[in-house]
C-alpha positions, 0 to 999 in steps of 0.5 A: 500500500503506497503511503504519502510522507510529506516533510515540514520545511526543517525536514527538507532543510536538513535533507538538503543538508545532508548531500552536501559534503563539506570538506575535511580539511582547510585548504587553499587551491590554485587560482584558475586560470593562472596565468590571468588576465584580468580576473581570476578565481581562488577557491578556499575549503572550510570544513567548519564555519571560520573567520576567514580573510584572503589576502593579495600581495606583491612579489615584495610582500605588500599587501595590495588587495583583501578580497575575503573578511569575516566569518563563512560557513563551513563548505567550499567557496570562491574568490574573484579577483579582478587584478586591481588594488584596494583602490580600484587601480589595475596592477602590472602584470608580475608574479603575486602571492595570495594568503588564507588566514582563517579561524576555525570554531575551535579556535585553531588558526590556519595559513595558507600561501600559493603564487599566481601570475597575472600577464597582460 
């Protein structure tokens, strides 16, 4: 005999919910495309909700840009940087470093470095 089962919407939440996997680890992948010209992508995965902040530098090591701060959700997330500086300025092409720092709820922290390349 068929049953009809209809689900509250917290039931359906939580299904939803749980086919989402979340990563295992914190980590910070290449960016995509590298090289770039002008916009690239940096993908960041949080396997528990953290006070994160992304970070952009010169090969000299300063700071040009912050794409990321504040507090995200446990989960894989991405960041668009379209190659210019915290003024709005474009940059000059070169080799450039981008930093992860994050916060975990547990209170542990993480850093993460990797180097992309913008060509114009």
């Amino acid at each position: 005999v068929p049953v009809a089962v209809t689900l509250n919407k917290s039931a359906q939440t939580l299904a939803a919910k749980s086919l989402i996997t979340l990563p295992e680890e914190y980590s910070l992948q290449q960016n995509y495309p590298n090289p770039f010209n002008p916009e690239t992508v940096i993908e960041y995965h949080l396997p528990q909700a953290s006070d994160v902040s992304i970070s952009i530098y010169n090969i000299r090591g300063q700071l040009v840009r912050t794409l990321v701060n504040g507090y995200k959700e446990a989960g894989i997330h991405h960041a668009i940087w379209n190659s210019t500086d915290a003024t709005g300025a474009d940059i000059v092409s070169g080799i450039y470093l981008y930093r992860i720092k994050a916060t975990g709820e547990d209170g542990r922290k993480y850093s993460f470095t990797r180097r992309m390349v913008l060509l114009k």
